[in-house]
Backbone bond lengths (Angstrom), bond angles and torsions (degrees), N, CA, C in turn:
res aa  C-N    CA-C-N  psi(-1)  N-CA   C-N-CA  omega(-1)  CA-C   N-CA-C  phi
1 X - - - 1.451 - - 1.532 109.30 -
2 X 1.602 115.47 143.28 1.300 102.15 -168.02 1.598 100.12 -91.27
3 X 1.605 113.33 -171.24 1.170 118.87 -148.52 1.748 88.24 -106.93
4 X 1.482 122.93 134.32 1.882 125.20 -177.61 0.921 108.59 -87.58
5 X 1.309 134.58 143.21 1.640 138.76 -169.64 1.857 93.99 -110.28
6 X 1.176 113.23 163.52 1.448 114.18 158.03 1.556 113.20 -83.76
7 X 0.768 111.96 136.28 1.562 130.85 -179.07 1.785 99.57 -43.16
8 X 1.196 120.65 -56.99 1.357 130.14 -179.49 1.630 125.97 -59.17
9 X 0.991 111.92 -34.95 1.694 133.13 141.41 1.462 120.24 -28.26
10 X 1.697 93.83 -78.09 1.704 107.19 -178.97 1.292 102.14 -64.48
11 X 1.566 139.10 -33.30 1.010 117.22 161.06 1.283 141.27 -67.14
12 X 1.249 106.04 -21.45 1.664 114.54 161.96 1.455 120.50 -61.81
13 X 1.603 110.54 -15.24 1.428 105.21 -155.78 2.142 98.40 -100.07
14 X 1.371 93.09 -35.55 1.759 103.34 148.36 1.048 91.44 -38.59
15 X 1.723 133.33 -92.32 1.299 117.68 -104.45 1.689 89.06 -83.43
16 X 1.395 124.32 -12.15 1.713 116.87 -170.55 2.026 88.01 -86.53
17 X 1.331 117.54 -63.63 1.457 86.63 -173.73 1.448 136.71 -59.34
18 X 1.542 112.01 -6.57 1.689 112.99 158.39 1.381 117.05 -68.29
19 X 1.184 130.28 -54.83 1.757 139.21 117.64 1.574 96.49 29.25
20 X 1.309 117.01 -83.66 1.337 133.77 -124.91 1.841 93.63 -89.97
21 X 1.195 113.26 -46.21 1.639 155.18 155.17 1.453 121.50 -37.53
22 X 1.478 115.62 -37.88 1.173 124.55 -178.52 1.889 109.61 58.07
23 X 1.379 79.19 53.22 1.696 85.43 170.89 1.166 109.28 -139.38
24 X 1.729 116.28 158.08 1.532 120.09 -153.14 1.239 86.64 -113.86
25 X 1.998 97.50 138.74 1.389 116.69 179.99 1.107 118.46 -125.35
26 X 1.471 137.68 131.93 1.357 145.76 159.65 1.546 116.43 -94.02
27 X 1.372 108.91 174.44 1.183 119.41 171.56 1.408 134.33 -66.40
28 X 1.396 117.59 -19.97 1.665 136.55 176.84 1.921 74.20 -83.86
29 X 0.962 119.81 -105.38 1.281 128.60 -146.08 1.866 118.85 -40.62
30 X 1.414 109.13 -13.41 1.216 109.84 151.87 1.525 121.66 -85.67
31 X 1.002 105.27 -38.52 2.218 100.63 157.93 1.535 98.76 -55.75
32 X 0.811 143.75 -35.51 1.386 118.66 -148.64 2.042 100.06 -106.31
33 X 1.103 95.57 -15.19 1.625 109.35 172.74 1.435 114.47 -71.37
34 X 1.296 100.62 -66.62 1.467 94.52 -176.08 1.695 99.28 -86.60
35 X 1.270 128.83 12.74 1.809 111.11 155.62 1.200 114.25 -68.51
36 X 1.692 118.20 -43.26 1.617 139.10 145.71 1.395 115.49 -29.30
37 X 1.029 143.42 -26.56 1.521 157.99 -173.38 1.457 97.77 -95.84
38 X 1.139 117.13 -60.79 1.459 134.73 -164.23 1.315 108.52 -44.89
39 X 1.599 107.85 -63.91 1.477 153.41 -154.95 2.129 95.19 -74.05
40 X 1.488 102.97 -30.47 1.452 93.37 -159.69 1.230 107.20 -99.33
41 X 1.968 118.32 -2.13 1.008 116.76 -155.28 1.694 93.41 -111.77
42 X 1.404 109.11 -17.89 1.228 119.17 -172.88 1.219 115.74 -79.59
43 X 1.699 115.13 -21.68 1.498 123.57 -166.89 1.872 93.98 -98.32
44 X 1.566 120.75 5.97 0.983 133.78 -154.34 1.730 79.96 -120.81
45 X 1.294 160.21 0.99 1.256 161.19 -109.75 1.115 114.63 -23.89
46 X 1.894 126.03 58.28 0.996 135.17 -150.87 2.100 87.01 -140.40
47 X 1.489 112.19 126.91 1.445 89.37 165.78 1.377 93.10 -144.79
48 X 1.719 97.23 114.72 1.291 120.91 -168.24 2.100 112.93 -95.99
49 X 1.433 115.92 -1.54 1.356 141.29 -164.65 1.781 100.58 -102.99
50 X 1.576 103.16 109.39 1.265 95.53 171.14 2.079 135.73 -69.51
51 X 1.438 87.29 14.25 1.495 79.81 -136.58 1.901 77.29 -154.38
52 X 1.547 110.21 135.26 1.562 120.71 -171.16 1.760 82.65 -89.30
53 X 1.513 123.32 134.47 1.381 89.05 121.71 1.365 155.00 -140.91
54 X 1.138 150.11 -116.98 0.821 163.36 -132.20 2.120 117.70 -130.18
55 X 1.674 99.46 117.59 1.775 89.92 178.29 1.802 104.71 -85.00
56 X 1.104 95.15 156.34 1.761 117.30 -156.17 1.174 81.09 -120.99
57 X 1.723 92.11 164.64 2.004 112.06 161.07 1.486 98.60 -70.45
58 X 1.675 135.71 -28.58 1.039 109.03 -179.50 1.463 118.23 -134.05
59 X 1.206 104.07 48.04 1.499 122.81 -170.88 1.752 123.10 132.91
60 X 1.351 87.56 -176.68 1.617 98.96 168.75 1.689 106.89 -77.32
61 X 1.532 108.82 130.79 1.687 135.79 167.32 1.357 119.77 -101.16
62 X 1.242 124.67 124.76 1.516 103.65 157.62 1.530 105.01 -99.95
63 X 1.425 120.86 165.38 1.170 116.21 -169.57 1.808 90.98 -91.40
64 X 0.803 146.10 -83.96 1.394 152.18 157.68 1.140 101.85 28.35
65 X 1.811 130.28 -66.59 1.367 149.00 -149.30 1.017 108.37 -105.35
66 X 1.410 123.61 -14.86 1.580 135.31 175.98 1.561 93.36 -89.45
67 X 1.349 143.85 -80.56 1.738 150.54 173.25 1.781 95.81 -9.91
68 X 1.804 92.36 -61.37 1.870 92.13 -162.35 1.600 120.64 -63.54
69 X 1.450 88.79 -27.37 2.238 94.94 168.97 1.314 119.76 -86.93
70 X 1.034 116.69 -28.87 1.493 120.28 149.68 1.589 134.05 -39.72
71 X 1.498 95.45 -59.85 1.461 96.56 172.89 1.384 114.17 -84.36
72 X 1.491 131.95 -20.07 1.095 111.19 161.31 1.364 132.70 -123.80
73 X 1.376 115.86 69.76 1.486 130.79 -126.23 1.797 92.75 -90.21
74 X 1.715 125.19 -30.93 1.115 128.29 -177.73 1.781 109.41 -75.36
75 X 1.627 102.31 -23.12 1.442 74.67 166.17 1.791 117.47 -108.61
76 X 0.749 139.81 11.50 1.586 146.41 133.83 0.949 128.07 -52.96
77 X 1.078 138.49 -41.02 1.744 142.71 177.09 1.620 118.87 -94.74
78 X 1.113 92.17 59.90 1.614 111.30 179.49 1.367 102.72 -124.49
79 X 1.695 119.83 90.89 1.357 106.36 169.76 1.578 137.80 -100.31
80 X 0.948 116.99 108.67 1.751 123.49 163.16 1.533 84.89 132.69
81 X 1.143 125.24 29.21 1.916 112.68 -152.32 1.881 83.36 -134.16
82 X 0.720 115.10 179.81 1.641 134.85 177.78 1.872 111.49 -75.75
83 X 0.968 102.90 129.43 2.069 98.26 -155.09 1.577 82.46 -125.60
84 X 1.548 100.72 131.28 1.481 107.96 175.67 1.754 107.73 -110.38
85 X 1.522 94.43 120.86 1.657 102.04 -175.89 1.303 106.34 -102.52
86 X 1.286 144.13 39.99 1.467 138.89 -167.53 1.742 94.02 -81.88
């Protein structure tokens, strides 16, 4: 059985290789990345996502990854600029 990541993690790990990429990230488009992650690992019979989540008005949410941009929404929403994932 493979090993489950926290949802908040894999999203951290998006938000450093967009980072890395020089590509601008929001909060829809990190739900919808790692649902893409989710989705590829599962059709892989691999479920590496601690946590189901949730259909949105504008997509897939996790609640986990939604709480953590929320509360720290000033340091995430910095685009093209230096993004602190601690």
């Amino acid at each position: 059985m493979a090993a489950r990541f926290d949802s908040r993690l894999l999203a951290k790990y998006i938000w450093y290789v967009a980072k890395e990429c020089n590509i601008d990230m929001n909060v829809t488009k990190t739900h919808k990345l790692l649902y893409i992650l989710d989705g590829v690992m599962l059709a892989e019979g691999r479920n590496i996502v601690n946590e189901n989540c949730r259909a949105w008005q504008y997509g897939p949410v996790y609640p986990k990854v939604q709480s953590m941009l929320q509360k720290n929404s000033r340091r995430y929403w910095v685009y093209g600029k230096k993004i602190l994932i601690n």
